[in-house]
C-alpha positions as YAML, in Angstrom:
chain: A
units: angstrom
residues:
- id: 1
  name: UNK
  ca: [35.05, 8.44, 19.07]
- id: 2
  name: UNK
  ca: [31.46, 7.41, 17.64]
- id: 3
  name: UNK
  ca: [30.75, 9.19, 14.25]
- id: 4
  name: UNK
  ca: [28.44, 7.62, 12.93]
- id: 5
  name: UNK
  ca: [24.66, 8.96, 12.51]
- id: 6
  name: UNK
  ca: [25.86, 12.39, 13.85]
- id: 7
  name: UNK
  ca: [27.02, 15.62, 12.02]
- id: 8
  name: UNK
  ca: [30.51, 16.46, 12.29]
- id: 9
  name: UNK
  ca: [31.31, 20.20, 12.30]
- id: 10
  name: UNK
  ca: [34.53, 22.22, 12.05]
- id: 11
  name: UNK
  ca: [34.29, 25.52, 14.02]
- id: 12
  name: UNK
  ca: [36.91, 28.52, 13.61]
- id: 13
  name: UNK
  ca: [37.80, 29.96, 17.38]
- id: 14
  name: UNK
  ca: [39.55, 32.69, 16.41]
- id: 15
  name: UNK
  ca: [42.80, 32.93, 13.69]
- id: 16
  name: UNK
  ca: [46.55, 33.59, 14.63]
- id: 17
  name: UNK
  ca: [45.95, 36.98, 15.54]
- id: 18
  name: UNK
  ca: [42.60, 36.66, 18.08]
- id: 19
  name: UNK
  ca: [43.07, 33.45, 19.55]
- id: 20
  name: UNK
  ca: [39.59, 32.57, 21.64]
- id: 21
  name: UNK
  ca: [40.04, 29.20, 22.40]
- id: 22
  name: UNK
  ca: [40.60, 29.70, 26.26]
- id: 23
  name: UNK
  ca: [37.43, 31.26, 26.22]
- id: 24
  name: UNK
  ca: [35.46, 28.59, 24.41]
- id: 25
  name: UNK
  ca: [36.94, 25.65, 26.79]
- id: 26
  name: UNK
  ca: [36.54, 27.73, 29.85]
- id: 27
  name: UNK
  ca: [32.63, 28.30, 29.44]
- id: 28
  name: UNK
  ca: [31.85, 25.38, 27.31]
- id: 29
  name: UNK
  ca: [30.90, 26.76, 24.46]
- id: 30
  name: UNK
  ca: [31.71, 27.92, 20.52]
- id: 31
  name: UNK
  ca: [31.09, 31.83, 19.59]
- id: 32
  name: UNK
  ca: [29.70, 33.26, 16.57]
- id: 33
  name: UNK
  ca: [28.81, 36.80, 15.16]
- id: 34
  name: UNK
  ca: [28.01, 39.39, 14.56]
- id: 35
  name: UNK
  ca: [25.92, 39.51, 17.39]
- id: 36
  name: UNK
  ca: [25.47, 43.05, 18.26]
- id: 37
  name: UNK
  ca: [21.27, 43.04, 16.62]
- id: 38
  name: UNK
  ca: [20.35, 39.99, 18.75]
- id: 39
  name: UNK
  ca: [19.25, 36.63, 18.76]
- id: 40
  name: UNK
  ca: [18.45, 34.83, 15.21]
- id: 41
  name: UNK
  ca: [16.55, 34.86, 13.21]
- id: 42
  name: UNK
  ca: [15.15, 37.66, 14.56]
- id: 43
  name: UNK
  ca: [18.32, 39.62, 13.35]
- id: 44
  name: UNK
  ca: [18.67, 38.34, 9.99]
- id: 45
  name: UNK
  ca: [16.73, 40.98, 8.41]
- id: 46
  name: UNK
  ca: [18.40, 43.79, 10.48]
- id: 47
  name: UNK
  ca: [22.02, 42.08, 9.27]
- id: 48
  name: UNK
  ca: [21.06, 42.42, 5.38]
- id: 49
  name: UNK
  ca: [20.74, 45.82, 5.68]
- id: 50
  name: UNK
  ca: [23.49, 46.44, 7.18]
- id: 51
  name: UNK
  ca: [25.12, 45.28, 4.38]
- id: 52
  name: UNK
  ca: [26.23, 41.43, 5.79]
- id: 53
  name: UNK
  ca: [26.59, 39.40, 3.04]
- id: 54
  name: UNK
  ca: [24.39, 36.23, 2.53]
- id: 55
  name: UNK
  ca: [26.99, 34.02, 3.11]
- id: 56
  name: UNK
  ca: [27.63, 35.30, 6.35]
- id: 57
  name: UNK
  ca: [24.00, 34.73, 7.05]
- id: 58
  name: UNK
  ca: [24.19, 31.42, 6.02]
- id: 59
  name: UNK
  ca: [26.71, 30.77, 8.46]
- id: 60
  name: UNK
  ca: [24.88, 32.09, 11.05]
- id: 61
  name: UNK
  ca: [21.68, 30.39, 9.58]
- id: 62
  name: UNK
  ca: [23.94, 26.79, 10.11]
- id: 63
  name: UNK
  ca: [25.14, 27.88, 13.38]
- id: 64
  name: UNK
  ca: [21.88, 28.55, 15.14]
- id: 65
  name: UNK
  ca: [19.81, 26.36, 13.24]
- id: 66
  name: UNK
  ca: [21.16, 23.35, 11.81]
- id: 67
  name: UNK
  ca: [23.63, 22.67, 13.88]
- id: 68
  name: UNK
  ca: [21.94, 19.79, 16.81]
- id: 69
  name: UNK
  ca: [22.11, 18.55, 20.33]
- id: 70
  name: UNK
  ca: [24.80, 15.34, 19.79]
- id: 71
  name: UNK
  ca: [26.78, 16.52, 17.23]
- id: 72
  name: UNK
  ca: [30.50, 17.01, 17.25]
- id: 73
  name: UNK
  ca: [32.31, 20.27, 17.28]
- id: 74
  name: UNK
  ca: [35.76, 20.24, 15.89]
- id: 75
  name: UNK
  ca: [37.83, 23.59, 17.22]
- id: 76
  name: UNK
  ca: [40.04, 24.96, 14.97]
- id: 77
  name: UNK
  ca: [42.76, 27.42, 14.27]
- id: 78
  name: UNK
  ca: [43.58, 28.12, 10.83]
- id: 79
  name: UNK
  ca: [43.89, 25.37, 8.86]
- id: 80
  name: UNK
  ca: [45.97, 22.74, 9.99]
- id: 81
  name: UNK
  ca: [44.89, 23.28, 14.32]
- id: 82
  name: UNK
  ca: [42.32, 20.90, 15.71]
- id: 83
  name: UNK
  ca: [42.25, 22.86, 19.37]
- id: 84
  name: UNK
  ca: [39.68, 20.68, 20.81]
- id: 85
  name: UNK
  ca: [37.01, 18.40, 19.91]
- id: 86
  name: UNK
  ca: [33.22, 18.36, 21.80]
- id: 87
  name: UNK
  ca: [29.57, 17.23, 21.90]
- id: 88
  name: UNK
  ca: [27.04, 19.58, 21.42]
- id: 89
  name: UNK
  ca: [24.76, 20.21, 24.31]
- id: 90
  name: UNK
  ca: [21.17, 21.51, 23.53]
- id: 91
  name: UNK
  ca: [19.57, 24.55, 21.31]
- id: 92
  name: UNK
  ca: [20.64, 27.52, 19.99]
- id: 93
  name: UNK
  ca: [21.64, 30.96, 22.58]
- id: 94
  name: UNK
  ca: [22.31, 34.80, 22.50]
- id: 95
  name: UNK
  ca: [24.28, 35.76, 25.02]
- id: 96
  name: UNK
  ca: [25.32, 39.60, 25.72]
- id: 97
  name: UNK
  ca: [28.06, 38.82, 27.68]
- id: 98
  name: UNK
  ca: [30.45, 37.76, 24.63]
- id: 99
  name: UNK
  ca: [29.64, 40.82, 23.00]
- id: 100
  name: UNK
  ca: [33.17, 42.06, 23.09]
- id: 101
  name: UNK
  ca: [35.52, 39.09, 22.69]
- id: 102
  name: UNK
  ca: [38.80, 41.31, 22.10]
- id: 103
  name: UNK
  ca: [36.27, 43.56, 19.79]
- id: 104
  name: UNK
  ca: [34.73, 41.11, 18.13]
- id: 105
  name: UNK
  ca: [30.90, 40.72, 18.86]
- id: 106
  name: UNK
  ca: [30.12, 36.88, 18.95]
- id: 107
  name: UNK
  ca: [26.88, 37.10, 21.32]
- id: 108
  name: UNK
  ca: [25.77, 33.69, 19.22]
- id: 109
  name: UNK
  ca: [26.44, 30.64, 21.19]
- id: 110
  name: UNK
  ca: [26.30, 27.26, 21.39]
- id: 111
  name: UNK
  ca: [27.37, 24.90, 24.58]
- id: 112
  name: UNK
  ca: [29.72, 22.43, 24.33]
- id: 113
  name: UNK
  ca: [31.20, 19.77, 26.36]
- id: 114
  name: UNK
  ca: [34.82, 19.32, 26.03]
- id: 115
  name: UNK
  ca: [35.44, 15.17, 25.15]
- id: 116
  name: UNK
  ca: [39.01, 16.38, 24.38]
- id: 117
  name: UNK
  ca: [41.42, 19.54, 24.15]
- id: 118
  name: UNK
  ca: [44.36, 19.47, 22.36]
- id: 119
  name: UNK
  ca: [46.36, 20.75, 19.98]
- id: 120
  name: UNK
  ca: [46.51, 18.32, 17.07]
- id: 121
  name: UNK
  ca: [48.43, 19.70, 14.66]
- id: 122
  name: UNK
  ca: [48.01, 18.49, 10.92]
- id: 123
  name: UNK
  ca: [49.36, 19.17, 7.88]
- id: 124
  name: UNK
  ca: [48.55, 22.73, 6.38]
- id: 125
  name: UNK
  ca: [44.75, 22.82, 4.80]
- id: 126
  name: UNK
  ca: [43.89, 19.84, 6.49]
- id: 127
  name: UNK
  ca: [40.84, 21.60, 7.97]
- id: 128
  name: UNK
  ca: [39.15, 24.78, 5.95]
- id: 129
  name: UNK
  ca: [39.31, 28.14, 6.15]
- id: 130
  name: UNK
  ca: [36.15, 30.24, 4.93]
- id: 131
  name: UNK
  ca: [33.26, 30.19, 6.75]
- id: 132
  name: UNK
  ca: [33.03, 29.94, 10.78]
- id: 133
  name: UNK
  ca: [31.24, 27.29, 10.87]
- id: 134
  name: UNK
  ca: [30.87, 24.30, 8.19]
- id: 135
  name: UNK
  ca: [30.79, 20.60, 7.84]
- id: 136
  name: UNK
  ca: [34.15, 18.52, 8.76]
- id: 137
  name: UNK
  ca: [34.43, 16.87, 5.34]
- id: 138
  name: UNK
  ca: [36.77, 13.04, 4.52]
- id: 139
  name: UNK
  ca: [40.57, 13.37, 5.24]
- id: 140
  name: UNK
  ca: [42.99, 13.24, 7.75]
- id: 141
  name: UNK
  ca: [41.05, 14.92, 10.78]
- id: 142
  name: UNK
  ca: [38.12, 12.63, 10.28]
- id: 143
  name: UNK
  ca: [40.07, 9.60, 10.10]
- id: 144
  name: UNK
  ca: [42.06, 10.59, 13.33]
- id: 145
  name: UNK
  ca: [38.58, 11.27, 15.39]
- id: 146
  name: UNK
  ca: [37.58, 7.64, 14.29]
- id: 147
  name: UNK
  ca: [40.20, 6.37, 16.92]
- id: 148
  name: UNK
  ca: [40.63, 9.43, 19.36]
- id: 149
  name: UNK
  ca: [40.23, 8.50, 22.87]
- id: 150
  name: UNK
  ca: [38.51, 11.33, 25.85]
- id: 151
  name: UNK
  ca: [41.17, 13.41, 27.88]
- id: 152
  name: UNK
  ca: [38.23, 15.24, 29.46]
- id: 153
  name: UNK
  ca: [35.38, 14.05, 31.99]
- id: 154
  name: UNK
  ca: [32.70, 12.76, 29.49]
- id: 155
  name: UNK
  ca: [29.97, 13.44, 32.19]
- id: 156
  name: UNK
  ca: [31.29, 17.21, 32.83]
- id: 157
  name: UNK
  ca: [29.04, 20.01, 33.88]
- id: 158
  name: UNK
  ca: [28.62, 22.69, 31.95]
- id: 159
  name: UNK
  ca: [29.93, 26.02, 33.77]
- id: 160
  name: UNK
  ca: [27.13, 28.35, 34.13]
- id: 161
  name: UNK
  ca: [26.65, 31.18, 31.11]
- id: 162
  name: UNK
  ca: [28.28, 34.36, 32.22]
- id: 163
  name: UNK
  ca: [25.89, 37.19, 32.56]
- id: 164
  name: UNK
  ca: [26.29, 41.03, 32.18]
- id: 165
  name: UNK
  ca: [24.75, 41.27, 36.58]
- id: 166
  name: UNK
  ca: [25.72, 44.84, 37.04]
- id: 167
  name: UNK
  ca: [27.46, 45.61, 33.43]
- id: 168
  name: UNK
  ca: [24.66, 47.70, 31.87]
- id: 169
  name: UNK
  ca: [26.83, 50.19, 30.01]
- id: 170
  name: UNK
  ca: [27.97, 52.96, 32.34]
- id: 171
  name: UNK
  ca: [27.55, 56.68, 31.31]
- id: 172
  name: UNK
  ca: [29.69, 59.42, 31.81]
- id: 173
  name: UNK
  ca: [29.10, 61.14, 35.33]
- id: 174
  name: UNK
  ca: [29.11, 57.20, 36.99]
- id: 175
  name: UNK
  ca: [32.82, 57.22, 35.71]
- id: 176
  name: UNK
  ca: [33.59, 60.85, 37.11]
- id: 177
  name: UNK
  ca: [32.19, 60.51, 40.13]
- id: 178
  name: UNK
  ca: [33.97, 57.40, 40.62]
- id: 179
  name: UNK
  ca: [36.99, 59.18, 39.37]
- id: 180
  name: UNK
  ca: [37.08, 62.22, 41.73]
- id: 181
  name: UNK
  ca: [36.57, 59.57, 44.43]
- id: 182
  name: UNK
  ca: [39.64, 58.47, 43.83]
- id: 183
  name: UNK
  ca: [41.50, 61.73, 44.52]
- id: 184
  name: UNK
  ca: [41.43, 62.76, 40.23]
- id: 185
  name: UNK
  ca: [40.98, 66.37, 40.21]
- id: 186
  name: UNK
  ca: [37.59, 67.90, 38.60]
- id: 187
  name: UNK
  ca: [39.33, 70.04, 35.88]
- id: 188
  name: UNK
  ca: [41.25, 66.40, 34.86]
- id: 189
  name: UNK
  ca: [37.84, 64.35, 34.88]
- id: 190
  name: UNK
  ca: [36.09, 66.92, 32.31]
- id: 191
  name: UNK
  ca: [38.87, 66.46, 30.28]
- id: 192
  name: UNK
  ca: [38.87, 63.34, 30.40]
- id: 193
  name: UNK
  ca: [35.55, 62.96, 29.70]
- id: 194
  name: UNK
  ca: [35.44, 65.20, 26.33]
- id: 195
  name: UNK
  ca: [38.95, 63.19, 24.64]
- id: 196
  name: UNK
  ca: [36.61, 59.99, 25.38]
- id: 197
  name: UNK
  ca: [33.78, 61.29, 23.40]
- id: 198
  name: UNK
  ca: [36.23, 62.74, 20.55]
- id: 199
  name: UNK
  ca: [38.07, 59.68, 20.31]
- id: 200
  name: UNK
  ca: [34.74, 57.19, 19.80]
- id: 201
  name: UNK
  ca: [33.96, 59.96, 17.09]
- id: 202
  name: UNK
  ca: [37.21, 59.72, 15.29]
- id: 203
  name: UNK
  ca: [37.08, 55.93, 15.62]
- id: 204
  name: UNK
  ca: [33.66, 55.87, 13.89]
- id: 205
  name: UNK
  ca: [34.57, 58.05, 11.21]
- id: 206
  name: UNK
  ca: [37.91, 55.55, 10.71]
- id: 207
  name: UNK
  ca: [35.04, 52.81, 10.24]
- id: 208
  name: UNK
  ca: [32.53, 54.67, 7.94]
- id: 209
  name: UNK
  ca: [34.36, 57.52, 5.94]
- id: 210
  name: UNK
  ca: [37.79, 55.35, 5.51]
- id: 211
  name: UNK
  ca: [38.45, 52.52, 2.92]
- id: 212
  name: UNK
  ca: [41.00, 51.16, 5.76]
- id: 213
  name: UNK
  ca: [41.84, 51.03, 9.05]
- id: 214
  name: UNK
  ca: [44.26, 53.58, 10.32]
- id: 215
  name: UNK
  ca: [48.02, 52.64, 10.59]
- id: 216
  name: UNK
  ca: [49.48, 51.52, 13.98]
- id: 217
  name: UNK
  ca: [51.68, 54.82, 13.53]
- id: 218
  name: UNK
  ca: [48.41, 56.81, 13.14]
- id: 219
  name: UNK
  ca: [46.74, 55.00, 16.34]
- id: 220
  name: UNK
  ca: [49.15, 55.44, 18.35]
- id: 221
  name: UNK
  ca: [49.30, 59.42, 17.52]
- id: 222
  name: UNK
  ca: [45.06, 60.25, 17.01]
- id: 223
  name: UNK
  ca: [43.70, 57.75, 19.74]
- id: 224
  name: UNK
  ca: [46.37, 56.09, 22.28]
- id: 225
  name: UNK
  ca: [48.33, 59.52, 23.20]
- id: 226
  name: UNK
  ca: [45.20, 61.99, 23.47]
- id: 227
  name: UNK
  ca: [43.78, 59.45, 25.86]
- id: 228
  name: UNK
  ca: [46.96, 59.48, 27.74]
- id: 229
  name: UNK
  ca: [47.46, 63.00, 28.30]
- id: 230
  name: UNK
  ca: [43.67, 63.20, 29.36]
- id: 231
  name: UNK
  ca: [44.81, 60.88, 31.94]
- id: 232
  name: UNK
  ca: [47.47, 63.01, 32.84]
- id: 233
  name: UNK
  ca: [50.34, 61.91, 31.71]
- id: 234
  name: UNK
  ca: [52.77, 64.73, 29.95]
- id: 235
  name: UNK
  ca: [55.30, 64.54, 27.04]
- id: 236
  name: UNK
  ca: [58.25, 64.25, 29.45]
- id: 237
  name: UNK
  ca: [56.78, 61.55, 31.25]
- id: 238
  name: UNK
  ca: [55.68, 59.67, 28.15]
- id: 239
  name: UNK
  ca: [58.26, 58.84, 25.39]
- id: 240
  name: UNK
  ca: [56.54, 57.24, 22.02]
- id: 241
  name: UNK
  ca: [58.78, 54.53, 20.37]
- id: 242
  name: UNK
  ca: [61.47, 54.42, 23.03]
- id: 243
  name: UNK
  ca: [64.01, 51.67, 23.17]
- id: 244
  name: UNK
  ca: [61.29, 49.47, 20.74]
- id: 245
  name: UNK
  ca: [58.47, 50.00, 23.26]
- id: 246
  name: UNK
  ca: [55.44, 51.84, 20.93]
- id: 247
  name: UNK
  ca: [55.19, 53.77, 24.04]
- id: 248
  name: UNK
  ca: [56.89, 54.28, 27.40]
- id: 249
  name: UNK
  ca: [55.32, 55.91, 30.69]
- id: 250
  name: UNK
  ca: [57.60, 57.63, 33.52]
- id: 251
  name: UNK
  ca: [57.18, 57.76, 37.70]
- id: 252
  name: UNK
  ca: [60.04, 60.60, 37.14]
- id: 253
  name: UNK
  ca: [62.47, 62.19, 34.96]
- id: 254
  name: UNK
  ca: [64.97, 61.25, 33.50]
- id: 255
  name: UNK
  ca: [63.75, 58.67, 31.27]
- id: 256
  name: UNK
  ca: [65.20, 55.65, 32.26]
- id: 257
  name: UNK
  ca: [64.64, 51.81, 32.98]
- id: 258
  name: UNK
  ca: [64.09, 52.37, 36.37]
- id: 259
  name: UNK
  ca: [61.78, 55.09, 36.01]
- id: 260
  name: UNK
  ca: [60.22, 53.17, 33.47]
- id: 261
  name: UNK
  ca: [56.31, 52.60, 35.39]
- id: 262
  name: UNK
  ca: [54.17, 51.22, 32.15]
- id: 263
  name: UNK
  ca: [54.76, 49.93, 29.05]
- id: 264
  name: UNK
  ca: [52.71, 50.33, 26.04]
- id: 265
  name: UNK
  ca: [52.11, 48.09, 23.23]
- id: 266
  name: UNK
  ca: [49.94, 48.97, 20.23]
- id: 267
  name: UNK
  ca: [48.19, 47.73, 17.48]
- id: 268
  name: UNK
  ca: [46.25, 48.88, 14.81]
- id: 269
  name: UNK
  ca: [42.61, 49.80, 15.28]
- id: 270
  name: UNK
  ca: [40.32, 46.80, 15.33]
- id: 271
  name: UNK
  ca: [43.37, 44.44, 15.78]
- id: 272
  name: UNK
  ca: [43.19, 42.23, 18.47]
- id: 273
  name: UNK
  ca: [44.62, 43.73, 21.54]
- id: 274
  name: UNK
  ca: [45.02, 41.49, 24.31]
- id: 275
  name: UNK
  ca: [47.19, 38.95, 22.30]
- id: 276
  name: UNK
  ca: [50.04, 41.66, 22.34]
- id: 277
  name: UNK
  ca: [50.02, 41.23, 26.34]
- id: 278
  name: UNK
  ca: [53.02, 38.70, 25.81]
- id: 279
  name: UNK
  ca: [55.23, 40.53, 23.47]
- id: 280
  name: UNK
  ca: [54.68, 43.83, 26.24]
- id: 281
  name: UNK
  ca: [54.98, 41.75, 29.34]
- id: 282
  name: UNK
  ca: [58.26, 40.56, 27.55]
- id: 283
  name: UNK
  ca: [59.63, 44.09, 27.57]
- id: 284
  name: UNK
  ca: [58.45, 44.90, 30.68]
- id: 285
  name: UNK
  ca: [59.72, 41.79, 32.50]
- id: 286
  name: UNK
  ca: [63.46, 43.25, 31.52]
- id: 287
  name: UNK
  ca: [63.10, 46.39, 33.34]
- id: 288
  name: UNK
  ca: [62.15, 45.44, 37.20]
- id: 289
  name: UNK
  ca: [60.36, 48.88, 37.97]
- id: 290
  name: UNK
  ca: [58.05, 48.53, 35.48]
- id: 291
  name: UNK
  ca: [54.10, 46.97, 37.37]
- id: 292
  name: UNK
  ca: [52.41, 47.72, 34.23]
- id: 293
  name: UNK
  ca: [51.60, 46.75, 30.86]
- id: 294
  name: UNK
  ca: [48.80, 48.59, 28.85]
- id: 295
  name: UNK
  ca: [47.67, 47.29, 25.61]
- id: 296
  name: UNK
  ca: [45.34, 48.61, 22.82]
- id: 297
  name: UNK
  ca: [44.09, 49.32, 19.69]
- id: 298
  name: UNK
  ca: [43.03, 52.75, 20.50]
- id: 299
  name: UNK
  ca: [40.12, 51.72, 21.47]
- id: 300
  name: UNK
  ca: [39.81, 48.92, 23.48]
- id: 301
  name: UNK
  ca: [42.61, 48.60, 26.56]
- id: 302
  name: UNK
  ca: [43.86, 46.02, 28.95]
- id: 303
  name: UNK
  ca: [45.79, 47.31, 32.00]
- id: 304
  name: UNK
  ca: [47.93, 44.16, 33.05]
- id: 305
  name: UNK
  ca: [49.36, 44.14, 36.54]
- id: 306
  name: UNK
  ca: [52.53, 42.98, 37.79]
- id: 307
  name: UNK
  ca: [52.00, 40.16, 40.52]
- id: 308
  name: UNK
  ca: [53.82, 39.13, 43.65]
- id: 309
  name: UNK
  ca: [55.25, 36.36, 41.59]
- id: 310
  name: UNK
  ca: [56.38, 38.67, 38.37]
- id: 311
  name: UNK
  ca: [53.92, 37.47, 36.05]
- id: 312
  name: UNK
  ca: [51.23, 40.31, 34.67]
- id: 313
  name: UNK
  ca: [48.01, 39.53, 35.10]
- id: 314
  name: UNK
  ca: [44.94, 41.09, 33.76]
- id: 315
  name: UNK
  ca: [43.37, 43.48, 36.16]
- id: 316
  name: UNK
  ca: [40.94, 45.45, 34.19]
- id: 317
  name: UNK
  ca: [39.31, 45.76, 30.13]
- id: 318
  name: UNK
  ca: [38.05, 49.01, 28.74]
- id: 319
  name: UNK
  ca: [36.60, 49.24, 25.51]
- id: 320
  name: UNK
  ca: [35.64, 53.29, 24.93]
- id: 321
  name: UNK
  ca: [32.58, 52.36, 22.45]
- id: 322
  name: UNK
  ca: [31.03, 50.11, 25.37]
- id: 323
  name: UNK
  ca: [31.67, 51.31, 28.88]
- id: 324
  name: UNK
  ca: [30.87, 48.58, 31.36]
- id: 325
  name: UNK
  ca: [31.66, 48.27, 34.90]
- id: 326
  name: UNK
  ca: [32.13, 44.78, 34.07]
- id: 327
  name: UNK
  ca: [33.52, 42.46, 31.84]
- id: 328
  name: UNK
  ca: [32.65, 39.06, 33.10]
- id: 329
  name: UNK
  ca: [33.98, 37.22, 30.76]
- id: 330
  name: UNK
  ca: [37.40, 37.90, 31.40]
- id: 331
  name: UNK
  ca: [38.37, 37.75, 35.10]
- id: 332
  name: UNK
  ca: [38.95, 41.52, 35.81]
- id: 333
  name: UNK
  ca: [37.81, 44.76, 36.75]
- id: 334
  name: UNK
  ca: [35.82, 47.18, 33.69]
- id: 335
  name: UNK
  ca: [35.77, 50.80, 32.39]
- id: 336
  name: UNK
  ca: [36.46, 52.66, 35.82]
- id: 337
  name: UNK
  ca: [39.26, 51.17, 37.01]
- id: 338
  name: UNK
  ca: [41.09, 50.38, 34.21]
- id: 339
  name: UNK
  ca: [40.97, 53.96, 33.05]
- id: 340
  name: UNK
  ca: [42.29, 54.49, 37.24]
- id: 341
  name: UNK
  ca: [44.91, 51.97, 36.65]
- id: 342
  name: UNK
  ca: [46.21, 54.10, 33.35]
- id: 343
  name: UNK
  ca: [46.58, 57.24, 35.72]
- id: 344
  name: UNK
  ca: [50.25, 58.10, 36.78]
- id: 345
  name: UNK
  ca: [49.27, 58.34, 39.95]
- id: 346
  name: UNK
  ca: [47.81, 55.43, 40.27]
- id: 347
  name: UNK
  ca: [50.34, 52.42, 42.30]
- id: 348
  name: UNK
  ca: [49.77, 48.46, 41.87]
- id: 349
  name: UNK
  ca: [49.05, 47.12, 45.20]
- id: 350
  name: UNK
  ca: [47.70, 50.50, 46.18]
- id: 351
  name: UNK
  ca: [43.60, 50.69, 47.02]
- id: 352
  name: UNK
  ca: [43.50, 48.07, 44.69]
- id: 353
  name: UNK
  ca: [39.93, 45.87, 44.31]
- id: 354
  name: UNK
  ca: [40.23, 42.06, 44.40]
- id: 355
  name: UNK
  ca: [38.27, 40.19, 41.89]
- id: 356
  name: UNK
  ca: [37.83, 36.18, 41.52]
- id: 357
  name: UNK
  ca: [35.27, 34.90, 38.57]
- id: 358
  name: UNK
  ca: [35.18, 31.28, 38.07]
- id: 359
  name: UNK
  ca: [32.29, 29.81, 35.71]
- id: 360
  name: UNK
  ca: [29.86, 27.90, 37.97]
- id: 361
  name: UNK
  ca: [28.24, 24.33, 37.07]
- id: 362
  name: UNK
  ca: [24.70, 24.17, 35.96]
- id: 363
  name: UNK
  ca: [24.41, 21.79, 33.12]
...
């Protein structure tokens, strides 16, 4: 691979617990944040007094600015990772659409195009940890680029950014009138509607009034279960650390494996969620009644189907600080019917909506 004259960067995607490479290779790009004020440098200002330190806004500073059409992007994860390696492809972005990468808010982008993907795995602190973006200095990874040979298309088209077409933020009577279309009864839905507002509370007052997050033990009992029995879902039907599942959900009494209908798996709040889908789809894939698998942090959910073939795939993403009817860049449903998928009346295969998202070409 051709070094010389261009910048080599090293770019974090993610650490052992949020893993976003998929993402990045998918849509051609690399993801930085926060996001959530807008494009920079118009947020800079607005970050600082937020309290964002100024070597985060460095980092974004180097990401946005400094960073130029032909250099090479390094993909990391930790220290020792190289996930793929790429070409830069044109200026700076903001794009909404990754404003909730598995809670994180990386609307910053740059596009990439994908000369290889990996993983290379080196020896520990090969590559640095620190900020998200920073220089690829002398050593191992450098040398091993000198000689690396494509695995991709070099002339590959970019996939098309993925924009929010109909996923404004939904408010409250869109998602109960959708609801009692569905057959959910009125007295349920106003429920329903009130835990949702109480939980984004509580989870704000976690943030601002707490020196730490809130134990899994604690998010499981003040966020996960309200929001269940709003659903409808009562204690016999719903057994909290039950045979090592955080929390079990029942088609009938008694509690068994083959009454078992949804599995549970949660983490603490602000943890990433969806990388627990394996360690729950484990569980579930042991008990042959089970069709769902429900993760969260207490905040954010995905509502994982089974499919004809036994895998669980993603079917919908709700995150209870952002309602959105859509997600798009995950390929599933948003806020309404993944909060109809967590009903106990609700069946897989049962009135359920088909969606296909694949990133189209434009660059």
């Amino acid at each position: 691979m051709k070094l010389e004259g261009c910048n080599v960067w090293q770019h974090a995607a993610g650490d052992d617990d949020r893993n976003y490479v998929d993402l990045c290779l998918k849509w051609g790009v690399i993801l930085n944040g926060p996001g959530h004020l807008g494009r920079w440098p118009d947020c800079s200002r607005l970050l600082h007094d937020e309290g964002w330190s100024a070597k985060k806004l460095s980092d974004l500073r180097r990401f946005s600015q400094d960073m130029q059409d032909g250099d090479i992007v390094v993909l990391r994860l930790g220290t020792k990772v190289v996930a793929a390696v790429g070409v830069l492809i044109g200026g700076y972005e903001w794009c909404d659409a990754f404003g909730d990468v598995d809670g994180w808010v990386l609307q910053h982008v740059r596009r990439v195009r994908w000369y290889w993907v990996g993983p290379q795995t080196f020896e520990t602190y090969a590559l640095k940890l620190g900020d998200t973006t920073q220089l690829l200095g002398e050593g191992a990874v450098r040398a091993w680029l000198d000689s690396l040979q494509p695995n991709c298309p070099v002339d590959a088209v970019l996939p098309a950014l993925p924009y929010l077409a109909g996923g404004q933020e939904i408010d409250y009577s869109r998602i109960s009138e959708f609801l009692f279309d569905h057959g959910v009864a009125s007295a349920s839905i106003t429920r329903l509607m009130d835990e949702i507002g109480e939980l984004t509370r509580i989870a704000r007052w976690y943030g601002r009034a707490q020196g730490k997050k809130p134990s899994e033990h604690e998010t499981v009992a003040y966020l996960v279960v309200p929001l269940l029995r709003a659903l409808g879902w009562t204690p016999q039907r719903m057994a909290i650390e039950w045979n090592y599942l955080d929390v079990g959900l029942f088609d009938s009494l008694p509690r068994s494996d083959e009454t078992l209908q949804a599995v549970v798996e949660a983490k603490k709040m602000d943890n990433a969620c969806l990388s627990a889908k394996a360690q729950a789809a484990g569980y579930a894939e042991k008990r042959p009644a089970c069709r769902r698998v429900i993760v969260t942090d207490g905040i954010r959910y995905g509502v994982y189907v089974k499919t004809e073939g036994g895998a669980f795939d993603l079917y919908a993403y709700l995150n209870l600080s952002r309602l959105r009817d859509e997600y798009p860049i995950y390929p599933c449903h948003g806020a309404e019917e993944a909060l109809l998928a967590m009903s106990p009346d609700w069946r897989p295969g049962v009135g359920m909506k088909v969606l296909a998202q694949t990133p189209k070409d434009n660059l």
